[in-house]
C-alpha positions as CSV (number, residue, x, y, z in Angstrom):
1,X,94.0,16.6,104.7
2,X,96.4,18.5,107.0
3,X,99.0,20.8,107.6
4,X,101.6,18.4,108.4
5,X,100.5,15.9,105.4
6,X,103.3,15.7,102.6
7,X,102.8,17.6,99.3
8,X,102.1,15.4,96.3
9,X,102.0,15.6,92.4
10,X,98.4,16.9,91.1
11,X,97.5,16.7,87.2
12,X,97.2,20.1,85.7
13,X,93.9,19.8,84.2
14,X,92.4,18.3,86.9
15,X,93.6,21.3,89.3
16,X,92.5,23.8,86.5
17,X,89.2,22.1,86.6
18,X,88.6,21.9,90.6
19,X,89.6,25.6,90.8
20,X,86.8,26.7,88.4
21,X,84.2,24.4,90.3
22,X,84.9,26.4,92.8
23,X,84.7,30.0,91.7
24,X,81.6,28.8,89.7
25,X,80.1,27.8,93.1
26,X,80.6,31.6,94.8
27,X,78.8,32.6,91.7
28,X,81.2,33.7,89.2
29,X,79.9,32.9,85.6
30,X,81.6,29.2,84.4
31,X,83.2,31.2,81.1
32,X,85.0,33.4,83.3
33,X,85.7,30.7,86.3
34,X,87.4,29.0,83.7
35,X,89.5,31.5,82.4
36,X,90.5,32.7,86.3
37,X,91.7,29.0,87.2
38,X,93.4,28.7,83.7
39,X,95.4,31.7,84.7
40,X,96.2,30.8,88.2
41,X,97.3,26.9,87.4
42,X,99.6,28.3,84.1
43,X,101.5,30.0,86.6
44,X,102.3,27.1,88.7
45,X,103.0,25.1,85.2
46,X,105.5,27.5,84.5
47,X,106.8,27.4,88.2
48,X,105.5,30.8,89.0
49,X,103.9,30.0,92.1
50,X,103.6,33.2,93.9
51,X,100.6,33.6,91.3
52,X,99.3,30.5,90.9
53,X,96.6,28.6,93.1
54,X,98.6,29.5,96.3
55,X,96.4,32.7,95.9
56,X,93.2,31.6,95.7
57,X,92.2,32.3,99.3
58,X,92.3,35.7,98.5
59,X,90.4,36.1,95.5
60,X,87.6,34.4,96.9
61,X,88.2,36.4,100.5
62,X,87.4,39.3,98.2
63,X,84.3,38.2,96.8
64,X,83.1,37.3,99.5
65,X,83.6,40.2,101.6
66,X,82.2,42.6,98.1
67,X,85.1,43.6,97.1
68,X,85.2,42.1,93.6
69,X,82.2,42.0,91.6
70,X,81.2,38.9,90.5
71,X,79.7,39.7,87.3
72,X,81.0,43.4,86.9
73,X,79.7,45.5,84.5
74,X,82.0,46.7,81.6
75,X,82.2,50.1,79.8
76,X,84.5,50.9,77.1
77,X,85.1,54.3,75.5
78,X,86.9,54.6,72.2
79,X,88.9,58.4,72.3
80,X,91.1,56.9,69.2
81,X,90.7,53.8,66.4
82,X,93.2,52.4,67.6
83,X,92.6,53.5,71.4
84,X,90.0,52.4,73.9
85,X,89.8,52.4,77.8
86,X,87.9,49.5,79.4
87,X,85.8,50.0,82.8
88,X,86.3,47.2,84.3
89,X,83.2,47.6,86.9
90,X,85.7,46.0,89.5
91,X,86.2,42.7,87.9
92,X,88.6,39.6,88.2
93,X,91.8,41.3,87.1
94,X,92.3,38.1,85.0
95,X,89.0,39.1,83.1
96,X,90.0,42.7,82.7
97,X,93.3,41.9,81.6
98,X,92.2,39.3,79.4
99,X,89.3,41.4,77.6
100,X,91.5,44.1,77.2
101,X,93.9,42.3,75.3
102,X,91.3,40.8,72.9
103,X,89.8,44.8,72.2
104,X,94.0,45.5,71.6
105,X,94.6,42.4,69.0
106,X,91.1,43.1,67.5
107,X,92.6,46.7,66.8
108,X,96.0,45.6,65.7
109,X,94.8,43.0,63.4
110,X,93.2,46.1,61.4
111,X,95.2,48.9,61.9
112,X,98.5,47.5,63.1
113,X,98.7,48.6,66.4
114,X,96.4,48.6,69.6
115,X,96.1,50.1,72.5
116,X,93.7,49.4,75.3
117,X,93.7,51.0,79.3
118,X,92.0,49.6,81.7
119,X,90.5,51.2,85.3
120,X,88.3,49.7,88.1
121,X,90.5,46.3,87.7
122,X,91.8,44.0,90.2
123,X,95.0,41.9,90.6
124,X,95.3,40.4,87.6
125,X,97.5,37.7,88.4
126,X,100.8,36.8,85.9
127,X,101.4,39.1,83.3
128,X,102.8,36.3,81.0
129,X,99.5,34.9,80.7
130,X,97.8,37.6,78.7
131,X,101.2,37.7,76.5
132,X,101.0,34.6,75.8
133,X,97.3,35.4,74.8
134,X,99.1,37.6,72.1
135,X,101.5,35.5,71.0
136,X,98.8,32.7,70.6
137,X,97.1,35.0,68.4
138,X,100.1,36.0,66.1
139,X,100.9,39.6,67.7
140,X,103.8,41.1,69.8
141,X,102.6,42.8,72.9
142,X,103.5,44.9,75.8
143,X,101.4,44.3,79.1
144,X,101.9,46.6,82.3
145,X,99.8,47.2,85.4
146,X,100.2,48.8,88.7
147,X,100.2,47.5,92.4
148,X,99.7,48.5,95.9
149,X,102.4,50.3,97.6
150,X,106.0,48.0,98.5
151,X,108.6,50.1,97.1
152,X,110.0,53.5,97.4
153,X,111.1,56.4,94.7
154,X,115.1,55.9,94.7
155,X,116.2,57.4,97.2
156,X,112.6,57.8,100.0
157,X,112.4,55.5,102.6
158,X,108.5,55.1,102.4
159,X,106.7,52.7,100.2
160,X,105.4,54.2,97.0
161,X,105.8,52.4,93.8
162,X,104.4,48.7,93.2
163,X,106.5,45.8,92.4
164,X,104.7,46.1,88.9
165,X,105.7,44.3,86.1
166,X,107.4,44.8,83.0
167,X,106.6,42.4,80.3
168,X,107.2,42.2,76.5
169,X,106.5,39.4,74.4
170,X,107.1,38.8,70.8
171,X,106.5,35.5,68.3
172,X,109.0,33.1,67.3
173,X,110.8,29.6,67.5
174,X,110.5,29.8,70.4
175,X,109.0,33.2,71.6
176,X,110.1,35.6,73.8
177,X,108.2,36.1,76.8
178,X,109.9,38.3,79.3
179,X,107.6,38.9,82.3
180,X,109.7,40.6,85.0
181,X,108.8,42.6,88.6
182,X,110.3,46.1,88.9
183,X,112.1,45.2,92.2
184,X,114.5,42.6,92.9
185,X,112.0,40.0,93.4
186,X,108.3,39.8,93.0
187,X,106.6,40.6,96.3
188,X,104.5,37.4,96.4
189,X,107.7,35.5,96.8
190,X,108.7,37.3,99.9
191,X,104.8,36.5,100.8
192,X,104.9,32.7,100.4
193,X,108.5,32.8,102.2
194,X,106.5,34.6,105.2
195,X,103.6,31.9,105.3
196,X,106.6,29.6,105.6
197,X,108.7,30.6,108.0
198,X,111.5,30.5,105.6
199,X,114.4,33.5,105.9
200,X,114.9,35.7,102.6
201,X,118.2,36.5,100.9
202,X,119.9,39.6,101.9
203,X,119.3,41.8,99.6
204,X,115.6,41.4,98.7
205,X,113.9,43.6,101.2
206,X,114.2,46.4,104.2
207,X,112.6,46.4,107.3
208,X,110.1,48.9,108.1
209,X,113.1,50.8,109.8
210,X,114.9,50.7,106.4
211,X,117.6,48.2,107.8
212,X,118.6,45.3,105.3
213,X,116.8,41.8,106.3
214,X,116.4,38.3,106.0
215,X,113.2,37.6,107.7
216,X,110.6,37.5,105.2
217,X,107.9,39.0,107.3
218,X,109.9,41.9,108.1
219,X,110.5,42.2,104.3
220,X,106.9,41.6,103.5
221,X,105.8,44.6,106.3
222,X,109.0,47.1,105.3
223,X,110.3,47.7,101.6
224,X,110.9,45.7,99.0
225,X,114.4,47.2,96.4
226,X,113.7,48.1,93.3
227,X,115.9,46.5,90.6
228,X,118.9,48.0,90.0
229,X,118.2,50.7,92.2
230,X,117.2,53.6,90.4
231,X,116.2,51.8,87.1
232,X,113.7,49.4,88.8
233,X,112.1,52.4,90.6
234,X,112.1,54.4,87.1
235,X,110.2,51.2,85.6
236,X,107.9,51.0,88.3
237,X,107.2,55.0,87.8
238,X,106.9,54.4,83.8
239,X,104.0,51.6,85.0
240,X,102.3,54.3,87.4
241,X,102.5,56.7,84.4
242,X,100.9,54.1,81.8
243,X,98.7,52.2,83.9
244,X,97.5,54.3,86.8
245,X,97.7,58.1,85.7
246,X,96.5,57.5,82.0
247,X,93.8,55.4,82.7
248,X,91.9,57.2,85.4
249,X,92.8,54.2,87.6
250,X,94.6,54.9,91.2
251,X,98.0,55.5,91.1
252,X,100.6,57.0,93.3
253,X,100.5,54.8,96.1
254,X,96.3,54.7,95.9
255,X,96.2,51.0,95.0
256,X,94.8,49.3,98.1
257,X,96.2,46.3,99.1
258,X,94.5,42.7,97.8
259,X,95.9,40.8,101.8
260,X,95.3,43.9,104.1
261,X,92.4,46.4,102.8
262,X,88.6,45.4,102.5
263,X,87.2,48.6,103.3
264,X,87.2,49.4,99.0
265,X,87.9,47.8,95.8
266,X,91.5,47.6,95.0
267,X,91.3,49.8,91.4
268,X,93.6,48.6,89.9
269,X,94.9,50.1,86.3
270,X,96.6,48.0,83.5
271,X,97.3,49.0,80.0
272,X,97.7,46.4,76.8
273,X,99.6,47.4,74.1
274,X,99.7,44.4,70.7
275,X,101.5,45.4,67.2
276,X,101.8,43.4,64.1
277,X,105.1,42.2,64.7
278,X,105.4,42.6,60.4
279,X,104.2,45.6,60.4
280,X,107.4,46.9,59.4
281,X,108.8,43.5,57.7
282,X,106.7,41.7,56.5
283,X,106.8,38.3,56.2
284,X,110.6,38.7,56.9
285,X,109.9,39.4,60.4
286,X,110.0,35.5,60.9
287,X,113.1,35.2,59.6
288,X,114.8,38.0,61.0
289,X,113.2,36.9,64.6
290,X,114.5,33.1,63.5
291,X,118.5,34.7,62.8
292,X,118.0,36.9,66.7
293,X,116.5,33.8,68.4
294,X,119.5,31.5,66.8
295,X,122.4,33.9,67.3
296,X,121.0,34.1,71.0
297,X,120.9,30.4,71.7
298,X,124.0,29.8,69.9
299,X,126.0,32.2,72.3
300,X,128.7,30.0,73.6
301,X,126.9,28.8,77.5
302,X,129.3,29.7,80.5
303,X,128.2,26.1,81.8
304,X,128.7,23.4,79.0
305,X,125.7,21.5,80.7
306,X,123.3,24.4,80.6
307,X,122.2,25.6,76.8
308,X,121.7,29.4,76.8
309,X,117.9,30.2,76.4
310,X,115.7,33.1,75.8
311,X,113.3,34.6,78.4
312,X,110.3,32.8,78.5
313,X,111.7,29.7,77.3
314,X,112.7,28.1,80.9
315,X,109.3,29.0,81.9
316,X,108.1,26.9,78.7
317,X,110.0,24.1,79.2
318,X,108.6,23.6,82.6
319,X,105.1,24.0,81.6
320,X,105.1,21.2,79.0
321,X,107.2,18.9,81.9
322,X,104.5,19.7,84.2
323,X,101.4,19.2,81.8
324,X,103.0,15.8,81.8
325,X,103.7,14.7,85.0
326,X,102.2,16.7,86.9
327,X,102.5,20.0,89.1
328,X,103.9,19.2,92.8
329,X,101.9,21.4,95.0
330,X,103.2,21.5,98.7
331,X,101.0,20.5,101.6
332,X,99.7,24.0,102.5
333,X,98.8,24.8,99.3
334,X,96.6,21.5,99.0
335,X,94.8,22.6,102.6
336,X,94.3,25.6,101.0
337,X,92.5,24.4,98.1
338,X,90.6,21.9,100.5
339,X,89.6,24.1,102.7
340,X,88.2,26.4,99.9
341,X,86.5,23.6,98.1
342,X,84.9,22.2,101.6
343,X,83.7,25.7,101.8
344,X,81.4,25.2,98.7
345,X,80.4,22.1,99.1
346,X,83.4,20.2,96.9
347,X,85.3,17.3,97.8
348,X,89.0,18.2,96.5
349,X,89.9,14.5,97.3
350,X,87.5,13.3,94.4
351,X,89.0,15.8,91.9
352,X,92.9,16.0,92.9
């Protein structure tokens, strides 16, 4: 395989399977290599590819160079019931994120509501995969994290604030899953338009002189814009507040960045949050979320040929298309997962 060879269709579960071959084979645990490549190929089946297997140079960069633990360590302390913070001994963000979530649901389920913070984490990939490990479960659930430094306070000119996410997501017929960055665009976009040569639209980013750009590397090295100006950078503060300064994690700008430092763990801080989405209602809670999720896909569309539909549901849609037929992965994201598997001793060809 090479750079200038075409991309092609891959089958998801095949790709899912060759990823965790391959972290099992730099020694991560097959449970948890498992769980890693489930997260990184349900972000390409929901077309999120920033965070999906385009990344996975750089997870195993950091193993590699010990900045991830392999088989970390956990520590949980339990200040509350319904309250605990999670060590993550400088784990797989995905693994963090994801235990976390289970110690909030576990806590819900008996006391309505959960809480869990997490410290010593990594990037943790898409936050709509450990919503969807909620929903799965029959809980509503609030997922936020931190990031290394891209965005300013409204109004500064340096970069502060990460493009962190805000995601909710709540059962239903369909559900809602909204998983959105802070800033205008998520930063890994303006990455993957970097690798590509490909320009930006105006609008997305500055350059490190605070001029407006297109070219994504000049985006990627200046400042990405907060959403809405002041309200993105307010969101992105609310995630420092939750998930760097309550959890003992960095915060503040502290977060080191996963492409450009190796000289220290990343420490990363997340915080899960799951309800009883009944807790109030009931059983009436499905109906009531049955009426919401009806009145909103029954708004009349501005475009006849395109049905109004909730967040998460587009995202949805394309999964189950894509656990079909298929997830097209472009021809530098196949040398990447090539390269990686020829680095362990896999042949990719005889998998994907």
């Amino acid at each position: 395989m090479n750079a200038s060879a075409p991309g092609r269709v891959v089958d998801a579960q095949k790709l899912q399977t060759l990823i965790a071959e391959i972290f099992s084979a730099e020694g991560v645990p097959a449970q948890d290599a498992a769980r890693i490549a489930e997260c990184l190929v349900l972000a390409d089946l929901r077309g999120v590819a920033s965070h999906g297997v385009s990344r996975l140079s750089i997870y195993l960069e950091r193993i590699r160079r010990g900045m991830v633990e392999r088989v970390p360590e956990f520590a949980i302390s339990e200040p509350s019931p319904v309250a605990a913070l999670l060590d993550g001994g400088n784990g797989f963000g995905f693994l963090t994120a994801t235990r976390a979530m289970e110690m909030a649901t576990t806590r819900a389920e008996k006391f309505g509501i959960g809480m869990v913070g997490v410290k010593n984490s990594n990037h943790f990939g898409m936050a709509a995969c450990y919503l969807l490990q909620a929903v799965e479960a029959g809980f509503a659930a609030l997922v936020f994290t931190n990031a290394s430094p891209a965005m300013p306070v409204w109004g500064g000119r340096e970069p502060l604030l990460g493009t962190s996410p805000f995601a909710f997501g709540a059962p239903g017929n369909p559900p809602i899953i909204l998983d959105m960055a802070t800033s205008v665009v998520a930063r890994g976009k303006i990455r993957r338009a970097a690798a590509a040569g490909e320009p930006i639209p105006e609008g997305w980013a500055l350059d490190k002189d605070g001029n407006p750009t297109t070219d994504a590397q000049a985006g990627y090295e200046g400042l990405i814009l907060p959403l809405g100006g002041p309200k993105g950078s307010g969101l992105s503060l609310m995630m420092e507040v939750m998930a760097g300064v309550m959890t003992g994690a960095a915060f503040g700008g502290e977060v080191r960045n996963q492409y450009e430092k190796f000289d220290a763990p990343q420490n990363v801080g997340h915080m899960m949050v799951a309800f009883k989405p009944g807790v109030f209602m009931g059983a009436d809670y499905h109906q009531r979320m049955g009426e919401l999720v009806s009145r909103a896909k029954g708004s009349t569309p501005v475009y006849p040929d395109q049905p109004v539909l909730i967040p998460g549901e587009p995202e949805a849609l394309r999964a189950e298309e894509r656990r079909r037929g298929g997830i097209s992965l472009g021809a530098a994201d196949l040398e990447i997962i090539a390269n990686e598997a020829r680095t362990v001793g896999i042949d990719a060809s005889a998998h994907i």
